[in-house]
C-alpha positions in Angstrom: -9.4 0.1 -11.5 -12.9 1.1 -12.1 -15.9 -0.6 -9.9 -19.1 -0.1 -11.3 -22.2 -2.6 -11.6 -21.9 -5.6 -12.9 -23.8 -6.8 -15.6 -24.5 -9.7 -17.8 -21.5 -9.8 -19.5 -19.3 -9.9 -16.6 -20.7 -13.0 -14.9 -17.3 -14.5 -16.2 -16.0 -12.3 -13.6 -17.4 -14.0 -11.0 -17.1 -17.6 -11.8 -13.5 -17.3 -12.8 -12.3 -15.6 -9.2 -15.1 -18.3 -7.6 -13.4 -21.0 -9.5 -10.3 -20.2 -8.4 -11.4 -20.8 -4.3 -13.5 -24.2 -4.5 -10.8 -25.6 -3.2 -11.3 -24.1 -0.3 -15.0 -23.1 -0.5 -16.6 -25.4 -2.2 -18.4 -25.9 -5.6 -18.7 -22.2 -6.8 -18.4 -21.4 -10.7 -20.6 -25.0 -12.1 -22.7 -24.3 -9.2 -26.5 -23.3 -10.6 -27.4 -21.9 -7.6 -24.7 -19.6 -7.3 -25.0 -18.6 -10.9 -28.6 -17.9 -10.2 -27.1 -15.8 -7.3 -24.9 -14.0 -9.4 -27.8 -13.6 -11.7 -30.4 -12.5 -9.5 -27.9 -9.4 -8.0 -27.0 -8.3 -10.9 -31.0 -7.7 -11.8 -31.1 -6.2 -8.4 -28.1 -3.6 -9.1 -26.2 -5.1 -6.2 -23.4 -6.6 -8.0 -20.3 -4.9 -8.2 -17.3 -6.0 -10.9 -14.0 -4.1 -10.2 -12.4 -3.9 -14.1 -8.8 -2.7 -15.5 -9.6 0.5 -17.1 -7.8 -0.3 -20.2 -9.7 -3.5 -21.6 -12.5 -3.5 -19.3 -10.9 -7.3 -17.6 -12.9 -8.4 -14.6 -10.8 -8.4 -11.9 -13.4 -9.2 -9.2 -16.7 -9.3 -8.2 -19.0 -8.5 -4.8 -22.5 -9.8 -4.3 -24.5 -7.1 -1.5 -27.9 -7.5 0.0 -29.9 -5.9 2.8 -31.9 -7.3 5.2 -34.2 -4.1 6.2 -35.2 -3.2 9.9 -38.6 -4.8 11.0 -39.3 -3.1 13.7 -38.9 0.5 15.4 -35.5 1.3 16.5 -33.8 -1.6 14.5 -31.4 -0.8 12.1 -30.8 -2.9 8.8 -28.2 -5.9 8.1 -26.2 -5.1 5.2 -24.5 -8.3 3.5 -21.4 -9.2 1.6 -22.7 -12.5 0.0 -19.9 -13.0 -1.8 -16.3 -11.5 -2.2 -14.1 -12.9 -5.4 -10.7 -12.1 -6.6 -8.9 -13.0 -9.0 -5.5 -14.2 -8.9 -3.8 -12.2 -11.2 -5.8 -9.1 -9.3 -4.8 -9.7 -5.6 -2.5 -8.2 -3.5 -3.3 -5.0 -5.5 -6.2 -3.5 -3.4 -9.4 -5.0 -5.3 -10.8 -6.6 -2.7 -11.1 -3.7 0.0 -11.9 -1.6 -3.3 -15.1 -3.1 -4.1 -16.5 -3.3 0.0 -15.3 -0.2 0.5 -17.5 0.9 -2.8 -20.5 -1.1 -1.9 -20.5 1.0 1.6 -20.6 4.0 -0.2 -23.2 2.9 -2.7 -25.6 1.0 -0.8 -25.4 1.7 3.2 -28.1 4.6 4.2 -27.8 5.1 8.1 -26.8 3.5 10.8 -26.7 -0.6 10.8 -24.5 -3.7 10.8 -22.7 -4.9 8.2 -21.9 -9.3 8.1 -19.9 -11.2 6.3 -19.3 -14.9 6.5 -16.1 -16.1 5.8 -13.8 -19.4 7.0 -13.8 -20.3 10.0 -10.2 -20.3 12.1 -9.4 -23.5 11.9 -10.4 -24.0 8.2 -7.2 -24.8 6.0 -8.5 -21.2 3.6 -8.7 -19.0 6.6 -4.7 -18.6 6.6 -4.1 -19.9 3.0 -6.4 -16.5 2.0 -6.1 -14.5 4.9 -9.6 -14.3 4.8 -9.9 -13.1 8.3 -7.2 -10.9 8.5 -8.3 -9.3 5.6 -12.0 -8.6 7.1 -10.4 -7.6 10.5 -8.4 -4.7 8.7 -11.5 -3.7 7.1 -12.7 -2.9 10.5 -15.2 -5.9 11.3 -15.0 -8.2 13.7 -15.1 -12.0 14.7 -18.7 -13.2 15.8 -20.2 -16.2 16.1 -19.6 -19.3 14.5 -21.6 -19.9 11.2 -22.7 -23.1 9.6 -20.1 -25.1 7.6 -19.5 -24.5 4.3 -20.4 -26.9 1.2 -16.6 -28.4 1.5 -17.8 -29.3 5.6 -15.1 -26.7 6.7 -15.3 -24.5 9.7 -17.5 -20.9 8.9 -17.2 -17.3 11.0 -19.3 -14.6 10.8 -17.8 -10.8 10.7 -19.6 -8.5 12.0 -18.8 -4.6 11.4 -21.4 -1.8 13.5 -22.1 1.4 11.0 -22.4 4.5 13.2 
């Protein structure tokens, strides 16, 4: 697999693997404000695609943002917006492939990385192992975000960078 940033021509890559979840997450890939998401990060340079190395297939995408330090002593919030997979890909390490990348590409210093993902008692939280998956990735539970577009349950993640 090669991760590299996303571009144009690999939006697909995110609606499909978004398309895929809005069952669980709610309207996704006919969404305009998450294309304009999807748009607006890959202008940025903080959208990552993870493709087969053959034929160039998306096989997921990551959405990363930054939320720099205000004030002396603060460290910056670094942000997965959004995580996608897709189903032919999973189970075969793309998704801690492309956080793991984003780490490496974006993170300068010290700070906190967040992610918000389903809440516990949301019916994607086991169905994905959404929080099992971000556990084993080293973050850990936090406080309880606001519901998602499909009125289920939200949790934030919260991982400290030394």
């Amino acid at each position: 697999m090669i991760i590299r940033a996303a571009r144009e021509r690999d939006v697909p890559g995110f609606l499909e693997p978004a398309a895929q979840v809005e069952h669980w997450s709610g309207p996704m890939a006919g969404d305009p404000g998450f294309r304009a998401a999807v748009d607006r990060h890959i202008g940025r340079s903080t959208a990552l695609v993870a493709v087969s190395p053959q034929r160039q297939v998306p096989l997921g995408g990551l959405l990363f943002s930054v939320k720099e330090a205000t004030g002396a002593g603060e460290s910056p919030t670094y942000h997965v917006r959004r995580l996608v997979v897709a189903e032919r890909a999973r189970g075969r390490g793309v998704g801690r492939a492309l956080p793991a990348d984003a780490l490496r590409r974006f993170v300068r210093g010290p700070g906190t990385v967040e992610v918000i993902t389903f809440g516990p008692d949301h019916p994607g939280a086991v169905a994905s192992a959404a929080c099992a998956f971000y556990e084993a990735l080293g973050f850990a539970p936090a406080e309880a975000a606001g519901a998602g577009p499909e009125c289920g349950s939200r949790q934030m993640f919260r991982m400290p960078l030394g």
